[in-house]
N, C-alpha and C positions, 0 to 999 in steps of 0.2 A: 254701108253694106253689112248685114249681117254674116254670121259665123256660127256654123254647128257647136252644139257643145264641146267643151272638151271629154275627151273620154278617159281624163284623170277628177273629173267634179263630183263633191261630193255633193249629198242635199245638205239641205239650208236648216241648221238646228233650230230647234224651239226655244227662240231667247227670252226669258224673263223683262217683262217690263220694269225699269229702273225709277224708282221716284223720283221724282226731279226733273227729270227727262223727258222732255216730250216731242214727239218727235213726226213732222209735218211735211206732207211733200207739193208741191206745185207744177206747174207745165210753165217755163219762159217762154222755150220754145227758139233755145239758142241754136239747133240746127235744126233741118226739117223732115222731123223723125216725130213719130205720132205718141211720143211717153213721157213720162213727169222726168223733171232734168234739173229742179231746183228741189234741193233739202234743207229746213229751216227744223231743226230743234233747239226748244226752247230749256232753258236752266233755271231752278232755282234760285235765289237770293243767296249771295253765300259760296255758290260752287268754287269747288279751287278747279287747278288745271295746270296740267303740264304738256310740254311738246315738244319735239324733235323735227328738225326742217333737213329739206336738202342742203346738200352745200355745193352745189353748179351756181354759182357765180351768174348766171343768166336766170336769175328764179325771176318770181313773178312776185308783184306788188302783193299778193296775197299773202308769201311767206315772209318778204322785207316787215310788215305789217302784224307777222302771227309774231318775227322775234321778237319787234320791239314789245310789244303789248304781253305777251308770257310774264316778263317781268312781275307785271304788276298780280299778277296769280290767281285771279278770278275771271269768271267768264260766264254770265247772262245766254248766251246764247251760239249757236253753228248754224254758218252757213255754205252749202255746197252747191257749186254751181258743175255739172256735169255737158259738156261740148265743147266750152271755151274754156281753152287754159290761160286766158289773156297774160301770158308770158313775152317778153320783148314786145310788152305797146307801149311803155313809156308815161310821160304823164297824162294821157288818156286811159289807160289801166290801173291806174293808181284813184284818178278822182272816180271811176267804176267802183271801186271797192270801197274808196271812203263814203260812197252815196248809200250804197248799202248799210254799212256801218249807221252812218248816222241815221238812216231810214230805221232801222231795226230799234236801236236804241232810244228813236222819240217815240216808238212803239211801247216799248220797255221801261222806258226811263230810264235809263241805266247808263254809264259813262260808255262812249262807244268804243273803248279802248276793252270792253269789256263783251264784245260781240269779233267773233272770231269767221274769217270766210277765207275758203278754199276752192280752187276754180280746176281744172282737169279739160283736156282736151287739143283743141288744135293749140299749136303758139304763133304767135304774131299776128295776132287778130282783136282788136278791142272788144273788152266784154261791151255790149250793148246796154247803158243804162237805161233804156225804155221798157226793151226787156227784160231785165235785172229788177225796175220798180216793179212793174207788172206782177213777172212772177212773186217778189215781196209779198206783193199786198194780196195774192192769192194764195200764197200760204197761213199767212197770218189768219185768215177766217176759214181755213181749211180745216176738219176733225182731224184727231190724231190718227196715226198711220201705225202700221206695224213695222218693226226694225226688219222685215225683209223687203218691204216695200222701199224703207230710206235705202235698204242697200240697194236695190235693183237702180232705185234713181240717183246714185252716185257712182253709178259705171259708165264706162265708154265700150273701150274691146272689149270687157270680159265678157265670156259667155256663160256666168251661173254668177247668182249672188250670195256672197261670204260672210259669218258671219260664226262669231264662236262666245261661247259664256261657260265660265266658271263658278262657285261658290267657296268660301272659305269663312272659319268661325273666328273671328277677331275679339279678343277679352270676354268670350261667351254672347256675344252677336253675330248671328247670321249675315253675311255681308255677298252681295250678288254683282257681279262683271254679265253686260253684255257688248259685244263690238262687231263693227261693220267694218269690212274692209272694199277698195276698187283697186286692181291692178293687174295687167295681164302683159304688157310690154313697158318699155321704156324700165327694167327695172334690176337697178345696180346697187351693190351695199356702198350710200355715199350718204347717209341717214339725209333726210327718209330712202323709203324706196316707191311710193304709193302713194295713196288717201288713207287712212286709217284713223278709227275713231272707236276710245273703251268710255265704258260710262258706266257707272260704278255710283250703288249708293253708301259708300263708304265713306267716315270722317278720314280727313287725311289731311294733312298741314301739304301748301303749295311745293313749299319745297321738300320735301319728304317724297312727294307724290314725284316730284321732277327727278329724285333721284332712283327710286323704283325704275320708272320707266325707260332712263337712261341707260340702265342695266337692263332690264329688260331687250330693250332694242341693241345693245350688244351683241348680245349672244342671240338676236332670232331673226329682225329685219334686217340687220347690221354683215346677215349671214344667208342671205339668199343672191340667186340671181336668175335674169333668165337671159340677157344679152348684154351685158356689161354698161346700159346707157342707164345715166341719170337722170333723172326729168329734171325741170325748170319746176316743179310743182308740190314734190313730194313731201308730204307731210303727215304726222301722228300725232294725236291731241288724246288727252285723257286727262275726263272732267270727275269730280267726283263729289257728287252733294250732300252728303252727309246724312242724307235723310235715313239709313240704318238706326242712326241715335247709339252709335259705340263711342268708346271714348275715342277721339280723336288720334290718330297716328301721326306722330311729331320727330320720330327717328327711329334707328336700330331698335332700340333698346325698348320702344313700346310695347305692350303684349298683345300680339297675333300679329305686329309686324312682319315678323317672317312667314305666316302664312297667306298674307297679303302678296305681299312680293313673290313669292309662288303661285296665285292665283294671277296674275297681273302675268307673268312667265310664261303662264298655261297661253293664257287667252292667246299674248302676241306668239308664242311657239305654232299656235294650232292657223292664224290667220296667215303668217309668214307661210307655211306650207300651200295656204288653199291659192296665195296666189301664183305660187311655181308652179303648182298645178292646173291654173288657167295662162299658163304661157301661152303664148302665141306661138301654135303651132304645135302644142306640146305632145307628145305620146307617151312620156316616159317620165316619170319621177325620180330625179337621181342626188342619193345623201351619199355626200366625199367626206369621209373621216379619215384626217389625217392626224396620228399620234408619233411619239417618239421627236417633235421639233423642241428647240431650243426653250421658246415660251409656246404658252395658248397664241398671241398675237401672230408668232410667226406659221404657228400652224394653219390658221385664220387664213393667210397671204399665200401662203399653198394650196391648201384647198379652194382657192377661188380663182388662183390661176390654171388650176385643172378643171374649174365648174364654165368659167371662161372660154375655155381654149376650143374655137369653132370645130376644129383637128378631133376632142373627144366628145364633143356634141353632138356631131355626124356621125363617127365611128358607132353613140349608142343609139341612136337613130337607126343605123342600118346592123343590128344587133352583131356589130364586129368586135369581138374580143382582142382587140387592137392594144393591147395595152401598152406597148413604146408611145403611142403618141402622151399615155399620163406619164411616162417616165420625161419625154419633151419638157411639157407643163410642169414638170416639179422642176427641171432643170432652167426652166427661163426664170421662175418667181421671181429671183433674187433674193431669196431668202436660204440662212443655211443649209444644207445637201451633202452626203457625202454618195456618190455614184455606187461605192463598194458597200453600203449600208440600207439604202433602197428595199425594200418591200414592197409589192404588189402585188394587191388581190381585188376578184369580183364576186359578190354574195355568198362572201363566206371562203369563197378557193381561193389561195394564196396560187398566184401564177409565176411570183420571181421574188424570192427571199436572197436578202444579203448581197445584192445587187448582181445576181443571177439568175436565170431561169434554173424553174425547179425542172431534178430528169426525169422525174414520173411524173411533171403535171400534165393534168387530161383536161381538156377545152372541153368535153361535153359537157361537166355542170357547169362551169361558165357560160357555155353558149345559150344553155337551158333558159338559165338565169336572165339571160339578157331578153330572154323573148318576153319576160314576163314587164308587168307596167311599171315597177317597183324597184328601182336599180340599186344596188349598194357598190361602193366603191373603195377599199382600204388601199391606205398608204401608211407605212412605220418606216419612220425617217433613220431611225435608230439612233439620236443623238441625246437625247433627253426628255424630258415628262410633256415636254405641250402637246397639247392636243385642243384639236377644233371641228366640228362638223357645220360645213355649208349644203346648202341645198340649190337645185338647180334643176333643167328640164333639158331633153336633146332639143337638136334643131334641126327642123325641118322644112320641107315645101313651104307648109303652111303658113310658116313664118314670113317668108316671102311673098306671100299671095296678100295676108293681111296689111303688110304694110307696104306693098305697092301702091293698093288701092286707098288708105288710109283716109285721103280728103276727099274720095270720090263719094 
């Protein structure tokens, strides 16, 4: 069943084509829905690559298969398989994936430890190898496609295709990020949180690249939510082929590293948002900045138990400036609190400084505030410098409709 857009989507940027990258779509035809559903691009000789997986304990052979193989830091080729999350099938899911694998790689030649597949969708269903070959070998002789087109065919829920690019000058080389992201539910900071894929013609040493992204997804995917569940699937991958011709990025200390790392920052800050904003159900865009906590992490754990808490999800949902239920939510975190130190405000109006309501605060620009699509949320814990901002979406009807019907 489809779903109207969201009415927080933005359009689909004009992303730069990346050398090395090539990027192919097919029809498997793993549900029975009339659009391409398999994504196949292909990598140069050489590419490194880094990635971040879920950590639900129930993943799919896809990401048991991404950890081990990351190690070895290069990567020939991506493939995404959108309807089947072949999650909890066991060793029929597993020899799914290694068929692929070896299918691509006698394509390629290439060790098939060095072709990478990600699956999304229902779980507990075997991916189909017939349809798995099929789609293959229909990609494989398919022209190249545009990165909105791989984006469109590696969604499920969402309804817009995501999709952000940066630039930055590294040792006086131009160096260009483009990324595709799918994710609209199922999505909790337990790294991953999604499908997510940067591709970058920058020189970058494997591990250098793994640790950028690390950070990165700290502070962006590591810091979103939209109903506190982590998929069995979630995964980020960022390949990078070198084909710029910089010198190579091998740590800290190379030059334009840190502009790299800031380009890499951008790309996941801006994808992490587009998918809060295709939540399920979503109406509202809502950034909880919590400062004044013991560290950054602890602020992290507050603000997600206030992004969390179904109590202020609804409250911004039905534009009620409820604000005891975020005093609730900072009180259950389990993270430091002092009740008499407490700060709260909504876009910009402080509603209860010092763990009291203020005597002249006026709820009209609050209320204002809430009617608009764009939520802002302050909390000052008053105990010391941490500080974190998470992102998140109200919950509504919507939310329920979508995933009632979800295997209909």
């Amino acid at each position: 069943m489809s779903h109207a857009v969201s009415p927080l989507a933005q359009p689909f940027p004009a992303l730069p084509a990346i050398a090395g990258a090539t990027p192919r779509i097919a029809r498997a035809g793993y549900k029975d829905w009339g659009r391409c559903d398999l994504t196949f691009v292909e990598l140069a000789e050489g590419t490194s690559v880094a990635g971040v997986f879920t950590r639900n304990v129930c993943c799919s052979s896809e990401v048991e298969l991404g950890r081990q193989n990351i190690a070895q830091g290069r990567a020939r080729a991506l493939v995404v398989n959108a309807g089947n999350s072949n999650a909890f099938t066991g060793y029929r899911g597993r020899e799914a994936v290694e068929a692929i694998m070896d299918q691509v790689a006698g394509h390629l030649d290439c060790p098939r430890e060095q072709v990478f597949v990600s699956s999304t969708g229902v779980i507990g269903v075997p991916l189909p190898k017939d349809k798995a070959r099929a789609g293959i070998e229909a990609a494989l002789v398919a022209g190249p496609c545009s990165w909105e087109d791989a984006a469109h065919t590696i969604g499920t829920t969402d309804t817009f295709a995501k999709g952000a690019t940066a630039t930055a000058m590294v040792g006086g080389v131009k160096i260009t990020l483009s990324a595709i992201i799918k994710g609209s539910g199922m999505i909790a900071p337990d790294m991953a949180t999604m499908l997510g894929y940067v591709f970058t013609d920058a020189a970058i040493d494997p591990a250098f690249l793994q640790t950028c992204l690390s950070d990165a997804n700290r502070r962006t995917f590591s810091c979103i939510t939209v109903d506190s569940d982590t998929s069995t699937s979630d995964t980020v991958l960022a390949f990078a082929t070198g084909a710029a011709g910089n010198a190579p990025l091998v740590s800290v200390d190379s030059p334009g590293a840190d502009a790299f790392a800031a380009a890499l920052h951008d790309v996941c800050r801006q994808l992490a948002h587009l998918v809060v904003r295709d939540g399920e159900g979503a109406q509202k865009f809502i950034a909880v900045t919590v400062s004044g906590a013991v560290s950054d992490e602890s602020a992290r754990r507050v603000g997600l138990a206030i992004a969390n808490s179904p109590l202020v999800k609804t409250a911004i949902a039905g534009e009620d400036a409820n604000w005891g239920r975020v005093v609730m939510a900072v009180g259950k975190a389990g993270e430091p609190a002092d009740r008499d130190r407490l700060s709260i405000g909504f876009g910009g109006t402080w509603a209860a400084r010092e763990g009291q309501p203020l005597p002249d605060y006026d709820e009209a620009p609050v209320a204002a505030h809430l009617k608009g699509q764009d939520i802002s949320i302050d909390i000052d814990l008053g105990l010391g410098e941490g500080r974190a901002t998470v992102w998140t979406c109200d919950l509504t009807h919507g939310y329920i409709a979508i995933n009632a019907d979800y295997r209909s």
